[in-house]
C-alpha positions as CSV (number, residue, x, y, z in Angstrom):
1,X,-28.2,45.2,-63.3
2,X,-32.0,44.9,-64.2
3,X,-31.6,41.3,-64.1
4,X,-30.3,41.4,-60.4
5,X,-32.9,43.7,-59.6
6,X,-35.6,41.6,-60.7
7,X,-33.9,38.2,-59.0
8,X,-33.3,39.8,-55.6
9,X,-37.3,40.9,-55.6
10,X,-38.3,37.7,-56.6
11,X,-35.9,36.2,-54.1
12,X,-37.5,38.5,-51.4
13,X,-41.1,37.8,-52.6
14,X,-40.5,33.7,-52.0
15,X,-38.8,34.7,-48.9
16,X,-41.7,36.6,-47.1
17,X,-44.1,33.9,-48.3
18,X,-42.4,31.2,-46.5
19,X,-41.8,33.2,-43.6
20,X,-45.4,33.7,-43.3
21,X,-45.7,30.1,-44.1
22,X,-44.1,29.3,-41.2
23,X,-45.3,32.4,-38.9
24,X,-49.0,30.6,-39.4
25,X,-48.2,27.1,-38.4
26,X,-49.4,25.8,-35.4
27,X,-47.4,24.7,-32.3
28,X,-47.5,21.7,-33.2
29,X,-45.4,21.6,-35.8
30,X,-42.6,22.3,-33.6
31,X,-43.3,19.8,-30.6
32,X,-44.1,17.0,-32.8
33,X,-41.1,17.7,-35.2
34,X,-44.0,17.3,-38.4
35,X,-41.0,19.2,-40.6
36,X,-38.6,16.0,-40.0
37,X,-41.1,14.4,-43.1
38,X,-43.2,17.1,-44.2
39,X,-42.7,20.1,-45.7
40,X,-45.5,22.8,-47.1
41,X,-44.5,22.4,-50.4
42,X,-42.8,19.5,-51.2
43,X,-42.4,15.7,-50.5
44,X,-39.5,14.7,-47.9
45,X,-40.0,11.8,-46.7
46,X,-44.4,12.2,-46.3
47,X,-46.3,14.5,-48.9
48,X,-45.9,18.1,-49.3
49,X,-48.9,19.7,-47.1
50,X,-50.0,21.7,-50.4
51,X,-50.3,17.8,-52.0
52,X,-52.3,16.6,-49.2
53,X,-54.2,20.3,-49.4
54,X,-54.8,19.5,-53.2
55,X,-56.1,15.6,-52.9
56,X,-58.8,16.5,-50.2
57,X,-59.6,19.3,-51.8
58,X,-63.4,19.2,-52.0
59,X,-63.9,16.1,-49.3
60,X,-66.3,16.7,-46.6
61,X,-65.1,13.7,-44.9
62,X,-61.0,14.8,-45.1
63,X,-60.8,17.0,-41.6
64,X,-62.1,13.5,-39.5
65,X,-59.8,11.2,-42.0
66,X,-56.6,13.7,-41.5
67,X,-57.2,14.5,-37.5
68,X,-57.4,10.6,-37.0
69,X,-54.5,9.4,-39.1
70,X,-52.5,11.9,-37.7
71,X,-53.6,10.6,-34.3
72,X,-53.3,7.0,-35.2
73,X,-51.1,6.7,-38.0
74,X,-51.5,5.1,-41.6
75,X,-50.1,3.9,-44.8
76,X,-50.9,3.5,-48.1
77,X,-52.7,6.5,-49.5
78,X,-49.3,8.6,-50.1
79,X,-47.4,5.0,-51.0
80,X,-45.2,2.3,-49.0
81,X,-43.8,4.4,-46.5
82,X,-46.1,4.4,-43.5
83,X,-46.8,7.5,-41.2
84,X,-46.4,7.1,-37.3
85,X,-49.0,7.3,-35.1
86,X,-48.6,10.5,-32.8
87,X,-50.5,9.3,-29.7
88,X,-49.2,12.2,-27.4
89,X,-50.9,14.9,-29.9
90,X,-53.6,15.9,-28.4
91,X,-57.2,15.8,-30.8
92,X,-57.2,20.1,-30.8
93,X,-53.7,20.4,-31.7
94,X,-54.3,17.9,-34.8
95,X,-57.1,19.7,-35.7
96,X,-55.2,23.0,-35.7
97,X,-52.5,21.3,-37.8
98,X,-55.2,19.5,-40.3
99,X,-57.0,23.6,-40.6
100,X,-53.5,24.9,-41.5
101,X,-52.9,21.9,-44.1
102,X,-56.3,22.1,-46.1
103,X,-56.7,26.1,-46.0
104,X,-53.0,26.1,-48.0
């Protein structure tokens, strides 16, 4: 009985964290279906955002370098697999989205 206890709070715990994970993300998440490659803590197809978080940890220059490859697209600094340009998002929304990857 302790056991289950314990499991179902620890269950709960990871629970609300996610869900406030996912309460904080921008809009633009959504529109721009980022979750199709990303997720906040692991790879899918792209880098887990806490990964990207952890490599630019530190760089002055990472918030200009994210915004625009997010705008533009890239490849290479996560391996083979390129990342598409989003030339519909707009520079503010990602901005909001590259704020909500480096503060994880």
């Amino acid at each position: 009985m302790k056991s289950f206890f314990v499991g179902a709070v620890v269950m709960a715990s990871l629970s609300f964290s996610v869900n406030s994970v996912a309460a904080d993300m921008p809009a633009a998440v959504k529109t721009y279906n980022c979750l199709g490659c990303h997720s906040v803590a692991k790879k899918v197809v792209g880098p887990g955002w806490k990964d990207v978080a952890n490599k630019y940890k530190g760089d002055a220059g990472a918030r200009d370098k994210l915004i625009e490859k997010m705008m533009k697209g890239g490849k290479g600094a996560w391996g083979p697999m390129p990342m598409p340009a989003s030339p519909k998002m707009s520079k503010e929304e990602s901005a909001q989205l590259v704020d909500f990857i480096l503060a994880l």
